[in-house]
BAFI-3210 file (N, C-alpha, C; in Angstrom, 3 decimals, decimal comma, padded with zeros to 6 digits):
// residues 100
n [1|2|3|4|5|6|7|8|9|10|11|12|13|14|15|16|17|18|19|20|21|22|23|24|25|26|27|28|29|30|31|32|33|34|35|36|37|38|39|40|41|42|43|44|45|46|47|48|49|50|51|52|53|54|55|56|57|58|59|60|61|62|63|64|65|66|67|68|69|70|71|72|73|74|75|76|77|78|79|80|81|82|83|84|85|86|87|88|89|90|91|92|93|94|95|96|97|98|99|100]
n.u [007,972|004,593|001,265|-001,799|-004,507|-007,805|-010,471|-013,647|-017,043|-019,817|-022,943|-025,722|-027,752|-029,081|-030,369|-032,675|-032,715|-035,013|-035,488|-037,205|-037,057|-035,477|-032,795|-030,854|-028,166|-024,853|-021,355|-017,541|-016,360|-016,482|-016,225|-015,581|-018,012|-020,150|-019,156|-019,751|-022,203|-022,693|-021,929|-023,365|-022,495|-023,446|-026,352|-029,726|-031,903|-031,014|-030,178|-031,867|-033,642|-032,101|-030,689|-028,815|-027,772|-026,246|-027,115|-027,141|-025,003|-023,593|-021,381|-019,284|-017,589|-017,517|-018,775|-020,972|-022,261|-022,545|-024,634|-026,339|-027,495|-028,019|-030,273|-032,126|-032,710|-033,941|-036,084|-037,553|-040,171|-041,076|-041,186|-039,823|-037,285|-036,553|-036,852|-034,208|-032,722|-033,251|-032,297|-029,403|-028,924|-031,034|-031,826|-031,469|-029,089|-026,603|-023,902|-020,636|-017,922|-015,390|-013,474|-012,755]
n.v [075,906|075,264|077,015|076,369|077,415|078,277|077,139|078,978|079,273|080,675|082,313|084,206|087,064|088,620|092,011|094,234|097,995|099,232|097,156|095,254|092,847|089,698|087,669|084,599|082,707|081,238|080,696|080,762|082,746|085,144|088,392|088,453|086,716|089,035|091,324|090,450|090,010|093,177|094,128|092,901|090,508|087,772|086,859|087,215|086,432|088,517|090,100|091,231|092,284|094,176|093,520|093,577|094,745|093,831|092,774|090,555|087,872|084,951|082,642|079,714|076,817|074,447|072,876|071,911|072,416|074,997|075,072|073,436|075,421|077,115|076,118|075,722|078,487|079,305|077,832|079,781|081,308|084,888|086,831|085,196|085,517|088,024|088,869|087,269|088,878|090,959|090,751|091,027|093,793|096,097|098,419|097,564|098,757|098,464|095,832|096,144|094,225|092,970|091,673|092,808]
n.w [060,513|059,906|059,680|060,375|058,994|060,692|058,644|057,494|057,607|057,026|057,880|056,281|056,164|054,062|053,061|050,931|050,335|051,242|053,178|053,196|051,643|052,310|052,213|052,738|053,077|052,045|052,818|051,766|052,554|053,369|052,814|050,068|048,711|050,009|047,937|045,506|045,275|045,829|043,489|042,049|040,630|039,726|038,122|039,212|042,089|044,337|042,525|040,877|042,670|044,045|046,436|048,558|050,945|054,285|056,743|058,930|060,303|060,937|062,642|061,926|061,974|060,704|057,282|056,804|059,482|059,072|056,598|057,513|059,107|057,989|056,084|057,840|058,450|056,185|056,407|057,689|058,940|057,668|060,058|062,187|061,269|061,157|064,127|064,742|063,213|064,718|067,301|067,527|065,777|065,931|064,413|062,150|060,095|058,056|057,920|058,819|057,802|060,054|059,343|056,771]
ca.u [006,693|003,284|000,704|-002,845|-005,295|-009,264|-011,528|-014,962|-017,995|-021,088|-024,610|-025,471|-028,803|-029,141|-031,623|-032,532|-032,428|-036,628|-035,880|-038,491|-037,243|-034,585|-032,224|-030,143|-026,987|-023,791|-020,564|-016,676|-015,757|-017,796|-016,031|-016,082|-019,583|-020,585|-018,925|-020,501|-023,497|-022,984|-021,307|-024,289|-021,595|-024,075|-028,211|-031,201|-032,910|-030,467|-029,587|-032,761|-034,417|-031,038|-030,495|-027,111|-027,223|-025,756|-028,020|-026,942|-024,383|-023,186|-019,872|-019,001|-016,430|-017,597|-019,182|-021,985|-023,128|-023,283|-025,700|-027,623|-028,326|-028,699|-031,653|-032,893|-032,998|-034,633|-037,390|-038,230|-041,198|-040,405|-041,320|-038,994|-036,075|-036,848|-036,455|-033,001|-031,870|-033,221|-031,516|-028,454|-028,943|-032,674|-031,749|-031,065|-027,965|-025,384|-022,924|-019,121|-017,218|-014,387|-012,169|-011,869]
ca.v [075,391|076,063|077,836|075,802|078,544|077,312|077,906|079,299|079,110|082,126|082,172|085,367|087,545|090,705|092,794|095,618|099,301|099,301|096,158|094,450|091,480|089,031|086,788|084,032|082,387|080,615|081,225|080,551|084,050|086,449|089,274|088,059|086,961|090,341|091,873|089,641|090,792|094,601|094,520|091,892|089,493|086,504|087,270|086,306|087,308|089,420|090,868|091,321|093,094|094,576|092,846|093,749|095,416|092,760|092,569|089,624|086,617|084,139|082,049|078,469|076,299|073,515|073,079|071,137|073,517|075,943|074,291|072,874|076,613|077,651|075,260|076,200|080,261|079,655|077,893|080,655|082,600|086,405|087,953|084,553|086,046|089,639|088,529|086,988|090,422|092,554|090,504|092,221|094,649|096,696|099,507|096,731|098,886|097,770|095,636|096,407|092,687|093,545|090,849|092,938]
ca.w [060,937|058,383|061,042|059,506|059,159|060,228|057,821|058,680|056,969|057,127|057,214|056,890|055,324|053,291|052,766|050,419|051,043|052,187|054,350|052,789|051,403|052,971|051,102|053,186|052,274|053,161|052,215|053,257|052,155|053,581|052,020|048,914|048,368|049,697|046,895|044,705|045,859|045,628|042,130|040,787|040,207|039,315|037,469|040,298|042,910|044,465|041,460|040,314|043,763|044,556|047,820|049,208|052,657|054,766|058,373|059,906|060,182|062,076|062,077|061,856|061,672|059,855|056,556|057,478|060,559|058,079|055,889|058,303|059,922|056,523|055,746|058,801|058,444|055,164|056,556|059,102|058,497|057,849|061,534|062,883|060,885|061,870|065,537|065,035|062,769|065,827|068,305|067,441|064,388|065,814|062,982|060,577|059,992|057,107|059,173|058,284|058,055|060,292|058,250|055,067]
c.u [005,585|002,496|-000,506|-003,881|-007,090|-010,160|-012,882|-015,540|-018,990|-022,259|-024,792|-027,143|-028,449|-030,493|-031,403|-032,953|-033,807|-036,315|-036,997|-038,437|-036,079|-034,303|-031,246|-029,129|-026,140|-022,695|-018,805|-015,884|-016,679|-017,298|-016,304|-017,482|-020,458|-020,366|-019,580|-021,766|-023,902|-022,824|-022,074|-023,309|-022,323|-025,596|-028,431|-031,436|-032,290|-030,256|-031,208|-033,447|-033,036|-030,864|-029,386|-026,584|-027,016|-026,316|-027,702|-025,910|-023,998|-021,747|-019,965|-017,699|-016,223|-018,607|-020,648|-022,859|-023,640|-024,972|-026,487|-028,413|-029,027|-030,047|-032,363|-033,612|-034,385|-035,670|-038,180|-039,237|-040,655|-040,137|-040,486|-037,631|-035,769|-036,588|-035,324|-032,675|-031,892|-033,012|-030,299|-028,088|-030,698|-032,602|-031,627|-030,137|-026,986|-024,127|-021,633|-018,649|-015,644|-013,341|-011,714|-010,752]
c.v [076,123|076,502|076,871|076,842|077,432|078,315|077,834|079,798|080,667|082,231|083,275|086,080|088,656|090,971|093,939|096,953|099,730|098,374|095,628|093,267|091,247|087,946|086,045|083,376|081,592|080,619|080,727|081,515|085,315|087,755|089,495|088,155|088,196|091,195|091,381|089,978|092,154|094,981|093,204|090,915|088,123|087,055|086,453|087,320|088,343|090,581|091,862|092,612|094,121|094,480|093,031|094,414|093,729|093,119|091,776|088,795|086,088|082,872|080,485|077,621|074,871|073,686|072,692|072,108|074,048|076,126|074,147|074,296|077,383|077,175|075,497|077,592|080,261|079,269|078,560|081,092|083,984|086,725|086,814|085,113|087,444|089,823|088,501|088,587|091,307|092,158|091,230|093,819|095,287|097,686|099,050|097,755|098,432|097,211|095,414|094,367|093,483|092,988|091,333|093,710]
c.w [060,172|060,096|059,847|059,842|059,498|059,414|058,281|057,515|057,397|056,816|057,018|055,946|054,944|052,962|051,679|051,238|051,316|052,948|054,041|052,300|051,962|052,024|052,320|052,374|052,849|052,077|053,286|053,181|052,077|052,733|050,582|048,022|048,385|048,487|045,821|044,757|045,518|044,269|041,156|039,891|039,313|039,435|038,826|041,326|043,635|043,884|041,089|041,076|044,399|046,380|048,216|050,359|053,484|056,288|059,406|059,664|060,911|061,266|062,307|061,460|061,020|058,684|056,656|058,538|059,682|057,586|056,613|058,899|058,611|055,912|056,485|058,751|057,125|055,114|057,538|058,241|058,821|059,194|062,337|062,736|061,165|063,061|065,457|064,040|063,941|067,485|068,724|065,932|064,550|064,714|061,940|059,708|058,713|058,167|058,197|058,481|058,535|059,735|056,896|055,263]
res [x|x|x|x|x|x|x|x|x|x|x|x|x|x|x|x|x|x|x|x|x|x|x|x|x|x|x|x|x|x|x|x|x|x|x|x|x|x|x|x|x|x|x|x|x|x|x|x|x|x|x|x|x|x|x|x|x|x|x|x|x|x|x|x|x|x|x|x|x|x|x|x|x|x|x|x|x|x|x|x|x|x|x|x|x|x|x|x|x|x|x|x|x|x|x|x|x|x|x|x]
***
């Protein structure tokens, strides 16, 4: 018998090491992308501002949710997105991904 694994999608933000700017995202390999992230895997704005503390995320199980929360986050205004980080993350913290 195969076991079908679900796959799960990730919104998730980073910040740099002042907490001053915020970068959103989505992803179906959170580990991954993080790395991608820390080791400037791909030129831009990340790269550029060195954006790679990881603050927030949230899970999903379709591709679509994702997206859609993703389009959403990115039209928050800063101090909206600052709320949801210090809902659960008030130290804005580096958060471990317990899946690696």
């Amino acid at each position: 018998m195969v076991m079908k694994t679900t796959k799960k999608f990730y919104v998730y933000m980073l910040t740099n090491y002042t907490n001053k700017l915020l970068y959103v995202g989505m992803t179906s390999n959170l580990p991954k992308r993080i790395h991608q992230h820390k080791t400037k895997y791909y030129p831009g704005f990340t790269n550029k501002y060195n954006i790679n503390k990881l603050v927030y995320y949230e899970e999903y199980s379709s591709s679509l949710d994702a997206t859609k929360r993703e389009r959403q986050l990115k039209g928050f205004v800063r101090r909206k997105k600052d709320a949801l980080v210090n809902t659960n993350n008030l130290d804005w913290i580096e958060l471990k991904i317990p899946f690696v």
